[in-house]
PDB file of N, CA, C and O in Angstrom:
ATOM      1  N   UNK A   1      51.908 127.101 112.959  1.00  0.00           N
ATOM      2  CA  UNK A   1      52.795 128.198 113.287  1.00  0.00           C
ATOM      3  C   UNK A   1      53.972 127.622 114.070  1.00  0.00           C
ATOM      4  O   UNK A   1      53.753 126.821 114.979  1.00  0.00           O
ATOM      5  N   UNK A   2      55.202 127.996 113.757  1.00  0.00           N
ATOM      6  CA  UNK A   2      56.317 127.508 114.505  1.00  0.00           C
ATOM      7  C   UNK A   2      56.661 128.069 115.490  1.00  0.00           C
ATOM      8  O   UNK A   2      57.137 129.198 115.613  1.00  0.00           O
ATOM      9  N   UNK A   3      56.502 127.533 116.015  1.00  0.00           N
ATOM     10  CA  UNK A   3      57.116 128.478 117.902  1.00  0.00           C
ATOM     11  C   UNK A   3      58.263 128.590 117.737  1.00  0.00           C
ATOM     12  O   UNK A   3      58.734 128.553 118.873  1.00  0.00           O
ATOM     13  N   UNK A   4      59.596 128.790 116.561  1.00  0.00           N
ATOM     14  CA  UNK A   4      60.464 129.583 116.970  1.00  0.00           C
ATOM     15  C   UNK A   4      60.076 130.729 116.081  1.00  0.00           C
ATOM     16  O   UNK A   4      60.260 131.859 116.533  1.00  0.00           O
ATOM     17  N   UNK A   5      59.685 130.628 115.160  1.00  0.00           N
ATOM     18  CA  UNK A   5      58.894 132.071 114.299  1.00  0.00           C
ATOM     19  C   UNK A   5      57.964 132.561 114.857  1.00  0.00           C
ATOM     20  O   UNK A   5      57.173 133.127 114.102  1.00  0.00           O
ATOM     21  N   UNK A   6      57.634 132.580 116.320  1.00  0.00           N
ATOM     22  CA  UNK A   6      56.482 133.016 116.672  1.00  0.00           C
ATOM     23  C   UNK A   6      56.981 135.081 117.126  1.00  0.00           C
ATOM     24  O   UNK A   6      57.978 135.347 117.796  1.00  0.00           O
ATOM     25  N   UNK A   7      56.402 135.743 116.786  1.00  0.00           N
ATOM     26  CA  UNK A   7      56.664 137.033 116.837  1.00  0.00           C
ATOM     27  C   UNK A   7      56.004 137.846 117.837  1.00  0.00           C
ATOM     28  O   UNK A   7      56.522 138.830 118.366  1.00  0.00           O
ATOM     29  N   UNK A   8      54.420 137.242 118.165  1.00  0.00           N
ATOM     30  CA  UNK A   8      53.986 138.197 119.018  1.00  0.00           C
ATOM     31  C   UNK A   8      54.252 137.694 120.832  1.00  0.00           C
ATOM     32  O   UNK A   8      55.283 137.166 121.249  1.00  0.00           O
ATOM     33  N   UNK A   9      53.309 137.958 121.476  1.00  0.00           N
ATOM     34  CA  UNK A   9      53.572 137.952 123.000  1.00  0.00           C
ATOM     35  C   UNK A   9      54.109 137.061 123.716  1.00  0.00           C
ATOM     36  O   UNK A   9      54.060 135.899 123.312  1.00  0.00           O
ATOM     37  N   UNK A  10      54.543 137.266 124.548  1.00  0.00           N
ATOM     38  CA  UNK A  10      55.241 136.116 124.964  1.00  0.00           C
ATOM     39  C   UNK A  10      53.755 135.218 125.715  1.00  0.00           C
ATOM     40  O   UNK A  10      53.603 134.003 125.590  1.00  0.00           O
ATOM     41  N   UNK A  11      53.067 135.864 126.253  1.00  0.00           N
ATOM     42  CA  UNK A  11      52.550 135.194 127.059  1.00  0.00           C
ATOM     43  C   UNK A  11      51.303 134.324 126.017  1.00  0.00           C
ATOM     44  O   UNK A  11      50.645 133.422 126.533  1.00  0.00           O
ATOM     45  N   UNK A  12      51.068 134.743 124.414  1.00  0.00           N
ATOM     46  CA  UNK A  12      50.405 134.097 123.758  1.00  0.00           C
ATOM     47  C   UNK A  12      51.861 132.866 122.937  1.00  0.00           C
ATOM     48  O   UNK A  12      51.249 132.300 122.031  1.00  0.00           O
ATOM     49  N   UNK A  13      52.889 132.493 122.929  1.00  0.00           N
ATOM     50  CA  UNK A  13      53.592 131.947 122.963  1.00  0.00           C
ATOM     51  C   UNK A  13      53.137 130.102 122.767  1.00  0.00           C
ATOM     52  O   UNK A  13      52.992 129.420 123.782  1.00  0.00           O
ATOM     53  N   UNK A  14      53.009 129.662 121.759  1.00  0.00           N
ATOM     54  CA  UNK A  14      52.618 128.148 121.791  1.00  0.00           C
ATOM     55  C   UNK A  14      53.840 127.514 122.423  1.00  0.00           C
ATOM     56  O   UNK A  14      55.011 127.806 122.665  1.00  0.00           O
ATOM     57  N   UNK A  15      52.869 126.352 122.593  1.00  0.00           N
ATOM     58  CA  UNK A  15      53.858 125.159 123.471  1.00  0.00           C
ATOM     59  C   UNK A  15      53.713 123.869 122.064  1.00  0.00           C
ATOM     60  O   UNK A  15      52.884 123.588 121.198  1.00  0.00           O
ATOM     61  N   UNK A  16      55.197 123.324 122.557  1.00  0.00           N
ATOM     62  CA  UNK A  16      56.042 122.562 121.410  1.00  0.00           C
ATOM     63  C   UNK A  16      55.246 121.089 121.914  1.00  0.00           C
ATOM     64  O   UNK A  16      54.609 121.202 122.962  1.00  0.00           O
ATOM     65  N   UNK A  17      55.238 120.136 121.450  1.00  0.00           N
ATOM     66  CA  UNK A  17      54.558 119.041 121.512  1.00  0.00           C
ATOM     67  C   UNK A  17      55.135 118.422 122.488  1.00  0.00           C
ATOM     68  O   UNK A  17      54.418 117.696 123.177  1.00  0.00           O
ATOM     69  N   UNK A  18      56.273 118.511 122.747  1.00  0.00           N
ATOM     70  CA  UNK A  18      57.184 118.100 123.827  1.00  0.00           C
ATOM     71  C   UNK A  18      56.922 118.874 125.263  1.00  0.00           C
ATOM     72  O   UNK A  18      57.105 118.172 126.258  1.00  0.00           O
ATOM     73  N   UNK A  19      56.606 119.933 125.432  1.00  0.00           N
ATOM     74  CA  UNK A  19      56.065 120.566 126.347  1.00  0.00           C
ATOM     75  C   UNK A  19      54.707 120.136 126.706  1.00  0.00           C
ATOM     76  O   UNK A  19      54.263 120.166 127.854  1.00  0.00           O
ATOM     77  N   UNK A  20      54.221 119.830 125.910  1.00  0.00           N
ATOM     78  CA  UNK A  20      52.420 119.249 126.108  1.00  0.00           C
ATOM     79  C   UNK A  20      52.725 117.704 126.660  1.00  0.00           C
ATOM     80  O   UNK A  20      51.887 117.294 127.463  1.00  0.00           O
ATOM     81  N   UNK A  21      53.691 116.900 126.369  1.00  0.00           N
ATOM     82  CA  UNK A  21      53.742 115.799 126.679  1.00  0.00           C
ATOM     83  C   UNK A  21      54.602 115.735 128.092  1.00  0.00           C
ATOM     84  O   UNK A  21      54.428 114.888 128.968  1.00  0.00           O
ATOM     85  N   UNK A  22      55.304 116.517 128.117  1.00  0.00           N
ATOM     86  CA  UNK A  22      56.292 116.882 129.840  1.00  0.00           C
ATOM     87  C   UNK A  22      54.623 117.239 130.212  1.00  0.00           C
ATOM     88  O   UNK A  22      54.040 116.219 130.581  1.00  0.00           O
ATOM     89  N   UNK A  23      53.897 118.257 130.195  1.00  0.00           N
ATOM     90  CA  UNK A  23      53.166 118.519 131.402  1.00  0.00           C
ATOM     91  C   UNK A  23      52.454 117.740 131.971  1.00  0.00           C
ATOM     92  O   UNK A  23      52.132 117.747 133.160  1.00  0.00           O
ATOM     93  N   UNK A  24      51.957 116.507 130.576  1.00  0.00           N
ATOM     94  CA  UNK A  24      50.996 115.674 130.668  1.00  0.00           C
ATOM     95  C   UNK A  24      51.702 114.559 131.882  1.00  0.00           C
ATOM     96  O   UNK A  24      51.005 114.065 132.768  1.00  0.00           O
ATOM     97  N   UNK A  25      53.157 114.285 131.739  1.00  0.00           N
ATOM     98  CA  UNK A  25      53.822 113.333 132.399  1.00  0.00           C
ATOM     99  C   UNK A  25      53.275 114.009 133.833  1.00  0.00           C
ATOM    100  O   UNK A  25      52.548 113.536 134.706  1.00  0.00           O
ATOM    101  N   UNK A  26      53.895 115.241 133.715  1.00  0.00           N
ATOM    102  CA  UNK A  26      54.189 116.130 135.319  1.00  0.00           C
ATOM    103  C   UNK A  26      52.631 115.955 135.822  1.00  0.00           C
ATOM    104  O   UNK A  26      52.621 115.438 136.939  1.00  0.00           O
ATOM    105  N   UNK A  27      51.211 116.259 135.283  1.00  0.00           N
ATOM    106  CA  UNK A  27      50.282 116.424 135.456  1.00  0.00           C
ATOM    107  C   UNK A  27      50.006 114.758 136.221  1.00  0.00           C
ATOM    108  O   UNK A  27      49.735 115.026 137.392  1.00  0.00           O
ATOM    109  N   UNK A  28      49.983 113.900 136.125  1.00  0.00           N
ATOM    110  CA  UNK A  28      49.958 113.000 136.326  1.00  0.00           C
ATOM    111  C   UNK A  28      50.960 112.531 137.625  1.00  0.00           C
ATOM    112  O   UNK A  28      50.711 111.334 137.773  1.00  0.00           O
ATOM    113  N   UNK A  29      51.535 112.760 138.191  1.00  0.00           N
ATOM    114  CA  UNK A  29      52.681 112.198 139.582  1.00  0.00           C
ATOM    115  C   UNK A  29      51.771 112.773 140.564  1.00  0.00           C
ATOM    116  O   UNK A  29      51.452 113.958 140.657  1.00  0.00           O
ATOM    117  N   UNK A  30      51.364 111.722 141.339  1.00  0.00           N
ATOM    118  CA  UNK A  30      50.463 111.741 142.411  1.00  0.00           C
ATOM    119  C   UNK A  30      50.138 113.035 143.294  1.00  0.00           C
ATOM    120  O   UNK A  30      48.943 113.283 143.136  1.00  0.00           O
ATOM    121  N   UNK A  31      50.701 113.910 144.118  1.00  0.00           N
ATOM    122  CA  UNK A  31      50.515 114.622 144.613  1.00  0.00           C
ATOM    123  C   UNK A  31      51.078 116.240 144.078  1.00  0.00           C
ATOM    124  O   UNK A  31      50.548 117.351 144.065  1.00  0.00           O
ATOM    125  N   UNK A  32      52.531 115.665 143.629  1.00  0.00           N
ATOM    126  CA  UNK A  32      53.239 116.947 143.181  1.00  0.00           C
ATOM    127  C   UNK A  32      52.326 117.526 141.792  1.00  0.00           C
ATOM    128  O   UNK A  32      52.036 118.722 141.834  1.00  0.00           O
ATOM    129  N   UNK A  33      51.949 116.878 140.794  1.00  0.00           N
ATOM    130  CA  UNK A  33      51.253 116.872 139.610  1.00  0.00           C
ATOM    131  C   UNK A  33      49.994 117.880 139.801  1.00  0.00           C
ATOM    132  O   UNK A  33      49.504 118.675 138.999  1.00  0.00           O
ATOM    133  N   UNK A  34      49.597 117.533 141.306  1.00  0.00           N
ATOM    134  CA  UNK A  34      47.958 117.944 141.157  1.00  0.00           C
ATOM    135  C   UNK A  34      48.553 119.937 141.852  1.00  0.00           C
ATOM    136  O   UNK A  34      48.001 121.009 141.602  1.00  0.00           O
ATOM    137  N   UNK A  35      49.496 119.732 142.500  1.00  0.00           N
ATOM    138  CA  UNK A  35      49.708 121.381 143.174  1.00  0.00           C
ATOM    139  C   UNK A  35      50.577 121.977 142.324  1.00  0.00           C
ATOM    140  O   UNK A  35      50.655 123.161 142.650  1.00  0.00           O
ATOM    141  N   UNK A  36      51.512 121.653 141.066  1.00  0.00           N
ATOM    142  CA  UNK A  36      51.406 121.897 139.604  1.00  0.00           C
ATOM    143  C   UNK A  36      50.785 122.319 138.673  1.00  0.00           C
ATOM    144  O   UNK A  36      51.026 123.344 138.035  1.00  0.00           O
ATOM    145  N   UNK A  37      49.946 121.573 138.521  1.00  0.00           N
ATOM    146  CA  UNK A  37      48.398 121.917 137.902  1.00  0.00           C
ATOM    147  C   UNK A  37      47.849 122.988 138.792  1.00  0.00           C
ATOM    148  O   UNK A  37      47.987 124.081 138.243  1.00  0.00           O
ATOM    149  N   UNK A  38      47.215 123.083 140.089  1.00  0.00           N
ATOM    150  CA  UNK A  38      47.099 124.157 140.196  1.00  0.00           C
ATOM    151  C   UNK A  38      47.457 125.318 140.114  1.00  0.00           C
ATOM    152  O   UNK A  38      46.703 126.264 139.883  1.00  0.00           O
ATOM    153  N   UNK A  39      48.936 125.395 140.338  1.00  0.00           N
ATOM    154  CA  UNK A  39      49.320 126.576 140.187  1.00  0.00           C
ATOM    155  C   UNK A  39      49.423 126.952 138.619  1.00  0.00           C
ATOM    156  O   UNK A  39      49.284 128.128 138.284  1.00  0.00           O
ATOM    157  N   UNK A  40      49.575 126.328 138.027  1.00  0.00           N
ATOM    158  CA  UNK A  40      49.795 126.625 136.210  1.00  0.00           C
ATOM    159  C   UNK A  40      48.085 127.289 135.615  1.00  0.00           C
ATOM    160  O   UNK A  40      47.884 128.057 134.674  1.00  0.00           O
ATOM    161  N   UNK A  41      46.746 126.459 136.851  1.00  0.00           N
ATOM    162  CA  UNK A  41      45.736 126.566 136.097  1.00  0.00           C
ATOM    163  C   UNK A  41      45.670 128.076 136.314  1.00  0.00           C
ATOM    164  O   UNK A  41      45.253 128.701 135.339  1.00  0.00           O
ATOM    165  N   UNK A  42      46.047 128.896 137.557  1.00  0.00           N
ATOM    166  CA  UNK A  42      45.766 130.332 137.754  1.00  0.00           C
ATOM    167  C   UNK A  42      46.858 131.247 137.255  1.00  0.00           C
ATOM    168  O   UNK A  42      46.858 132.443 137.548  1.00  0.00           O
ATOM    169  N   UNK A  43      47.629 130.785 136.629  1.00  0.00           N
ATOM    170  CA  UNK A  43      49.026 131.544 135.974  1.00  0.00           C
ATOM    171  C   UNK A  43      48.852 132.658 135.055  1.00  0.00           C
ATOM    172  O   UNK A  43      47.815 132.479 134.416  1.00  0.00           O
ATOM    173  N   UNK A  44      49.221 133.331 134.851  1.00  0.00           N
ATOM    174  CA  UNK A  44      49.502 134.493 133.498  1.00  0.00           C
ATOM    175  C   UNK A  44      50.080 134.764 132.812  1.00  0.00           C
ATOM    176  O   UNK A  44      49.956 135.791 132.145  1.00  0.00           O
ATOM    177  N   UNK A  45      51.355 133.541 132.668  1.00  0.00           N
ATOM    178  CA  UNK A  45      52.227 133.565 132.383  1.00  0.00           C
ATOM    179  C   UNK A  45      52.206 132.969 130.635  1.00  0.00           C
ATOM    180  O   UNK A  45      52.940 133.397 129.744  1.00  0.00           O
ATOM    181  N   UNK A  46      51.227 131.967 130.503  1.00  0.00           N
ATOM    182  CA  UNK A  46      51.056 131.313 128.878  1.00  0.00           C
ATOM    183  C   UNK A  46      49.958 131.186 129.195  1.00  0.00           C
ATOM    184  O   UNK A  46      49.622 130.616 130.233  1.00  0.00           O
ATOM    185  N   UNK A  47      49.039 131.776 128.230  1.00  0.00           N
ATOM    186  CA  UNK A  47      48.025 131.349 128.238  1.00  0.00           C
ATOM    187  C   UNK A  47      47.351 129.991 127.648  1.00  0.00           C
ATOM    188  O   UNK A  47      46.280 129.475 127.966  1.00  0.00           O
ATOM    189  N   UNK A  48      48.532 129.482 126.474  1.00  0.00           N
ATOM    190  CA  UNK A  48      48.136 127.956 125.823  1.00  0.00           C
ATOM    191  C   UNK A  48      48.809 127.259 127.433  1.00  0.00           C
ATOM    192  O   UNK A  48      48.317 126.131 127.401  1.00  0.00           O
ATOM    193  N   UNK A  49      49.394 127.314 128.369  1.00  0.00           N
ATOM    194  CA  UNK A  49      49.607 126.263 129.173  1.00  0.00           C
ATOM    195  C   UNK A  49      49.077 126.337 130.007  1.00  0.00           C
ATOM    196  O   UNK A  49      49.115 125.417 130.824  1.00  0.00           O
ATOM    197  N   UNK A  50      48.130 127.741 130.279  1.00  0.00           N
ATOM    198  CA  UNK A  50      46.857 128.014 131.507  1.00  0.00           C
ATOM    199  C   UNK A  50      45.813 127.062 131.250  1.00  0.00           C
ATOM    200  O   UNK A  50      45.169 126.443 132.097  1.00  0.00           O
ATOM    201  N   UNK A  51      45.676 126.985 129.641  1.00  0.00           N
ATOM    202  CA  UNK A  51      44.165 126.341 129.275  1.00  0.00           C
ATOM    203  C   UNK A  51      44.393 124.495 129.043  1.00  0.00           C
ATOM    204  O   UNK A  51      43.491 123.671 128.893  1.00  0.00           O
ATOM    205  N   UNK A  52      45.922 124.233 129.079  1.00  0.00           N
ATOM    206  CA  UNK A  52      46.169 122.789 128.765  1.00  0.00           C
ATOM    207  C   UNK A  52      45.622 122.637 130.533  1.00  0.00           C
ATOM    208  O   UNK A  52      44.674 121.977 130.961  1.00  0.00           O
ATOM    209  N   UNK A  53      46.530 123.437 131.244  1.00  0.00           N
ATOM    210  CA  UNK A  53      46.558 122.779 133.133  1.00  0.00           C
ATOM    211  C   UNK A  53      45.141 122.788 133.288  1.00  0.00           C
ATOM    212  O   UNK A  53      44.745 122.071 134.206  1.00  0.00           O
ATOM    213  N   UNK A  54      44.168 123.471 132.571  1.00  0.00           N
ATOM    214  CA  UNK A  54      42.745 123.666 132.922  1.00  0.00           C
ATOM    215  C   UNK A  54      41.720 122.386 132.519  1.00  0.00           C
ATOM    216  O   UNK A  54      40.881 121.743 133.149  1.00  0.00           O
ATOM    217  N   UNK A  55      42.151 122.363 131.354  1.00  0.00           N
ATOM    218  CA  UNK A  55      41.676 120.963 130.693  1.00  0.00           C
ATOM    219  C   UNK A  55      42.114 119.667 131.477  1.00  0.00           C
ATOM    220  O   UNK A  55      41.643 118.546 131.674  1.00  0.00           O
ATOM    221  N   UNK A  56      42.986 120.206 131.748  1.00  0.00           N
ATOM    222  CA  UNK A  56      43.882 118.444 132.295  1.00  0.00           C
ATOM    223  C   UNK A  56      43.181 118.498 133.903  1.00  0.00           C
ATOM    224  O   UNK A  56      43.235 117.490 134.607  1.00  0.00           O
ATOM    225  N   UNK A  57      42.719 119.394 134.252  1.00  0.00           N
ATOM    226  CA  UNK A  57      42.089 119.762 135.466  1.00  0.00           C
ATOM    227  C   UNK A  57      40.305 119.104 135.856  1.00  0.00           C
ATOM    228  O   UNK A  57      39.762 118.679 136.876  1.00  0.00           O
ATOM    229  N   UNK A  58      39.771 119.374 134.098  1.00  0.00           N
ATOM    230  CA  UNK A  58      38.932 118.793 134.284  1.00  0.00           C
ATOM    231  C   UNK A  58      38.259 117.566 133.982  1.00  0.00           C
ATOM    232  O   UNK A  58      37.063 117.278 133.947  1.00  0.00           O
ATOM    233  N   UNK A  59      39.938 116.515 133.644  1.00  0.00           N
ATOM    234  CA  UNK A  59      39.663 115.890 133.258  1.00  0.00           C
ATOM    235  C   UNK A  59      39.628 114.693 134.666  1.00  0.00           C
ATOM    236  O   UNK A  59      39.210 113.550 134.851  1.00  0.00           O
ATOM    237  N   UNK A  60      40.510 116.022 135.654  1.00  0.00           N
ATOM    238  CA  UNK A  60      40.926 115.440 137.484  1.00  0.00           C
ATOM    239  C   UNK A  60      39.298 115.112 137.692  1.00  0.00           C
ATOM    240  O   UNK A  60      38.760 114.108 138.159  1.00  0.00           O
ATOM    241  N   UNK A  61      38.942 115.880 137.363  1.00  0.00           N
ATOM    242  CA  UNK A  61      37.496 116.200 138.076  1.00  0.00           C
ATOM    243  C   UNK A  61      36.133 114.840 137.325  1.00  0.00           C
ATOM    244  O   UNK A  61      35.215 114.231 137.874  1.00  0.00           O
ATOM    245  N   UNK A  62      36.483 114.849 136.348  1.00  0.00           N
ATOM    246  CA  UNK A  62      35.663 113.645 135.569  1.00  0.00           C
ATOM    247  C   UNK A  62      36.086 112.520 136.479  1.00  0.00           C
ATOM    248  O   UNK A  62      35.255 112.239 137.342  1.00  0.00           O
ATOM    249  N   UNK A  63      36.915 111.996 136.474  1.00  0.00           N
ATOM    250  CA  UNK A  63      37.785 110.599 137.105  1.00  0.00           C
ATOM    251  C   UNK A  63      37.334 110.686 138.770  1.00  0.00           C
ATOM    252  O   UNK A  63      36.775 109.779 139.387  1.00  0.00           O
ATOM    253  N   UNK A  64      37.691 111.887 139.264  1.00  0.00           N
ATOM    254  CA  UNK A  64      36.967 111.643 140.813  1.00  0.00           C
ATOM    255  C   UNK A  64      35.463 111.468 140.863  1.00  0.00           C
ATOM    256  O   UNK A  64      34.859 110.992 141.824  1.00  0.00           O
ATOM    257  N   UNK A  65      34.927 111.889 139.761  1.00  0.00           N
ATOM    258  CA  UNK A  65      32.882 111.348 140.009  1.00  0.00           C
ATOM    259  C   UNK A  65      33.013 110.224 139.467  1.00  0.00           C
ATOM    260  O   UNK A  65      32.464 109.258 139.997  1.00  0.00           O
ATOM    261  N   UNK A  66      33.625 110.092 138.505  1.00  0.00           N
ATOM    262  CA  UNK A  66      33.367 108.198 138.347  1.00  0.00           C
ATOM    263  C   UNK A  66      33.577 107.334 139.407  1.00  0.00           C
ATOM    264  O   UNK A  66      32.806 106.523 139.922  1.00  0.00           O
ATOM    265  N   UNK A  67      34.948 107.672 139.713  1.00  0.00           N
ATOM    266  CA  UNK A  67      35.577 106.890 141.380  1.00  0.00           C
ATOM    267  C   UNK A  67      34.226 106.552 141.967  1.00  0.00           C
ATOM    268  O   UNK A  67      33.530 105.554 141.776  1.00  0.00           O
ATOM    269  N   UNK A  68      33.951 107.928 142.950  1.00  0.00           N
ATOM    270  CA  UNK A  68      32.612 108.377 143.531  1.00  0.00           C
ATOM    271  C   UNK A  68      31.288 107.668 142.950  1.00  0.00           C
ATOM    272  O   UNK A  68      30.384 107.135 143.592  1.00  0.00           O
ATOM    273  N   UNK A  69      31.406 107.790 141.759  1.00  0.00           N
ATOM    274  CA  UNK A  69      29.702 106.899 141.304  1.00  0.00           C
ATOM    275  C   UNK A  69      29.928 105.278 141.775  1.00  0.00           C
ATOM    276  O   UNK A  69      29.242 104.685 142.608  1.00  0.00           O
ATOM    277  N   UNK A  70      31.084 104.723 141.007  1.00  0.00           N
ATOM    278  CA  UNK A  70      31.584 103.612 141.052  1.00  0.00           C
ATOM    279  C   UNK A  70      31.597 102.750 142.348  1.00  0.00           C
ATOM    280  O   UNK A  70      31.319 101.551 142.323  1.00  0.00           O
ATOM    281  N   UNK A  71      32.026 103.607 143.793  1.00  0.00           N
ATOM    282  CA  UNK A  71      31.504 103.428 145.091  1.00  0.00           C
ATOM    283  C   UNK A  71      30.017 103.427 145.637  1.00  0.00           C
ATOM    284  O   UNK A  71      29.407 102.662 146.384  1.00  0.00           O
ATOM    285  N   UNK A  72      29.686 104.567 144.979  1.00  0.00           N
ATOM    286  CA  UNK A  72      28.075 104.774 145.221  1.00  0.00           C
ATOM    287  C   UNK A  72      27.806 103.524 145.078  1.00  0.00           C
ATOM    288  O   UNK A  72      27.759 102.819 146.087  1.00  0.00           O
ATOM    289  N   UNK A  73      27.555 102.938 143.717  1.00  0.00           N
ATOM    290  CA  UNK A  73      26.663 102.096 143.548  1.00  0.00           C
ATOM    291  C   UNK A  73      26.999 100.626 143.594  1.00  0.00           C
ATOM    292  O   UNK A  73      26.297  99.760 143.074  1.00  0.00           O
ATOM    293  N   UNK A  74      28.165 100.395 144.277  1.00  0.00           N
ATOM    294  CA  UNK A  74      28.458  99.098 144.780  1.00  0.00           C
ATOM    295  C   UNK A  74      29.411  98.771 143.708  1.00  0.00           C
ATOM    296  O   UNK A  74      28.938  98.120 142.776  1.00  0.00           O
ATOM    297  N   UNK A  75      30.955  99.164 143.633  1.00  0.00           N
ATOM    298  CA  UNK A  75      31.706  98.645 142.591  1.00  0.00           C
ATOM    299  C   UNK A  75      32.605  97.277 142.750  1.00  0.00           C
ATOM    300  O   UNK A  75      33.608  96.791 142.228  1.00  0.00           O
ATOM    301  N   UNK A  76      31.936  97.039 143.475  1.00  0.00           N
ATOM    302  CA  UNK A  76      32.396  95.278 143.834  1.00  0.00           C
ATOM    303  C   UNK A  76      32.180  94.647 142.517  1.00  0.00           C
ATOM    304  O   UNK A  76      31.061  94.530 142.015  1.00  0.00           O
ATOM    305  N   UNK A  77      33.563  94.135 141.823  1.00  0.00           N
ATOM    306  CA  UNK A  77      33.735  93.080 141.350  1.00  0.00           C
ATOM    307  C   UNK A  77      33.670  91.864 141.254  1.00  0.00           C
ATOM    308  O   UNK A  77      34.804  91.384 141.235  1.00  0.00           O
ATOM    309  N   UNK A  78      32.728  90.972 141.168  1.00  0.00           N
ATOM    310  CA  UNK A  78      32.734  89.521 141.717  1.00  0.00           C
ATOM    311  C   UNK A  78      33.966  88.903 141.410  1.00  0.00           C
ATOM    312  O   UNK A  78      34.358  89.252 140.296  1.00  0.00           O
ATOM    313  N   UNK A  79      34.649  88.190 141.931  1.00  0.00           N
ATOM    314  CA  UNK A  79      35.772  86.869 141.488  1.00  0.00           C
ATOM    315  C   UNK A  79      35.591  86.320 140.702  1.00  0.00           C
ATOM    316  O   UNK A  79      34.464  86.555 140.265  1.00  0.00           O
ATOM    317  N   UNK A  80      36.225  85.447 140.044  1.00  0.00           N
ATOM    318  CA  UNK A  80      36.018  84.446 138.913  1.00  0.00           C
ATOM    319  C   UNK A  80      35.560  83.528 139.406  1.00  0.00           C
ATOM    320  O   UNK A  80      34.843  82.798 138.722  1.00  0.00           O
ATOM    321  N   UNK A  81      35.901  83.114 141.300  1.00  0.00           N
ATOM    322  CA  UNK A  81      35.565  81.930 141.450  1.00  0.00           C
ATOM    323  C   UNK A  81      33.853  82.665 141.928  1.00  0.00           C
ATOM    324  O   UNK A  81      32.929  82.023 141.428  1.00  0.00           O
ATOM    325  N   UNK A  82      33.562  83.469 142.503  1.00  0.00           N
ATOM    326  CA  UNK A  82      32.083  83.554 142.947  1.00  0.00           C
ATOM    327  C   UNK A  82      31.130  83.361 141.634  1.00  0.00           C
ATOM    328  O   UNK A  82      30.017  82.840 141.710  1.00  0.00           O
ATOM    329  N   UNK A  83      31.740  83.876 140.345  1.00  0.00           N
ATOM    330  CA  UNK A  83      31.121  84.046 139.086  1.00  0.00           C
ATOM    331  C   UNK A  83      30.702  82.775 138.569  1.00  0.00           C
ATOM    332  O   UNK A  83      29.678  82.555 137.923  1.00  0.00           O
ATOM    333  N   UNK A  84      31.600  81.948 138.916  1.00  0.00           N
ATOM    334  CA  UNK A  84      31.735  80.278 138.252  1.00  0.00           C
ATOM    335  C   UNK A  84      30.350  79.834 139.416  1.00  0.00           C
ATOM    336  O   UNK A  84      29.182  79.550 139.154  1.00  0.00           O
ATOM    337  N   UNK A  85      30.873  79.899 140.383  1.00  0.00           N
ATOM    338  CA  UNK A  85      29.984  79.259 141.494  1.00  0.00           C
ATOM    339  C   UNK A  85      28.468  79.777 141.483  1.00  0.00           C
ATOM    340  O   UNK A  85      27.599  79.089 142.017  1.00  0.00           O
ATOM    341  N   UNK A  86      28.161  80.987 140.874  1.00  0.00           N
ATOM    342  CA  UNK A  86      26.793  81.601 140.342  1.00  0.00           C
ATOM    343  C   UNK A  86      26.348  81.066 139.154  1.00  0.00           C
ATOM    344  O   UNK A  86      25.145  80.845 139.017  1.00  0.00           O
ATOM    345  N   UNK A  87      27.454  80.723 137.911  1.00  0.00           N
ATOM    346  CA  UNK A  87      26.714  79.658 137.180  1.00  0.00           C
ATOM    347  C   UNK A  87      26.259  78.361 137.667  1.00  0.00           C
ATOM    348  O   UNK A  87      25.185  77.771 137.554  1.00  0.00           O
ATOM    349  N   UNK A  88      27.332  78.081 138.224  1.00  0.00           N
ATOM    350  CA  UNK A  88      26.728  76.340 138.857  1.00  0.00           C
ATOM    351  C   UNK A  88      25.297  76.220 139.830  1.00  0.00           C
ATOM    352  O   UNK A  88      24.832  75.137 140.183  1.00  0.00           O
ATOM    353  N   UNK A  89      24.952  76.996 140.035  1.00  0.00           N
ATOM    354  CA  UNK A  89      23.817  77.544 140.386  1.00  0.00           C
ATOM    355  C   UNK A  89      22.379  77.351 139.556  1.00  0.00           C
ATOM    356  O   UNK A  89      21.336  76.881 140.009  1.00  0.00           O
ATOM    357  N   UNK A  90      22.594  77.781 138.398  1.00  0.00           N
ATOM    358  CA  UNK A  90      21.343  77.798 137.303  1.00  0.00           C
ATOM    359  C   UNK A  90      21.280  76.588 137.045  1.00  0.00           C
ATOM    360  O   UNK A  90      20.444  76.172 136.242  1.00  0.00           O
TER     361      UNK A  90
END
């Protein structure tokens, strides 16, 4: 369906691929991005850009439990040189 032939509501109104890719940019800038996203996720204004900020919301939320697991369970990276020095070992 072409969003300039689009006839019914405004607020059911698709977003242009270029709009999905601006939000995705905007969604993403460190602090401003995330109080963006919030406000877009509780909006009434489009509902295709309520449910993109929502998605993109939970995708915030996936990435902070990994962070979080990743700490949990000791995400220390060894060095190349500790790695080498653990083979020379065996």
């Amino acid at each position: 369906m072409a969003k300039k032939n689009f006839t019914g509501p405004e607020e059911y109104r698709p977003l242009s691929p270029w709009a999905y890719f601006g939000y995705s940019v905007l969604f993403t800038v460190p602090l401003i991005g995330l109080i963006v996203n919030l406000v877009l996720c509780f909006s009434n204004t489009n509902i295709n850009r309520r449910n993109f900020a929502r998605a993109f919301w939970c995708i915030y939320v996936v990435v902070v439990i990994a962070v979080v697991l990743v700490i949990a369970f000791g995400g220390h990276e060894p060095s190349l040189d500790e790695y080498i020095a653990s083979l020379n070992e065996v």
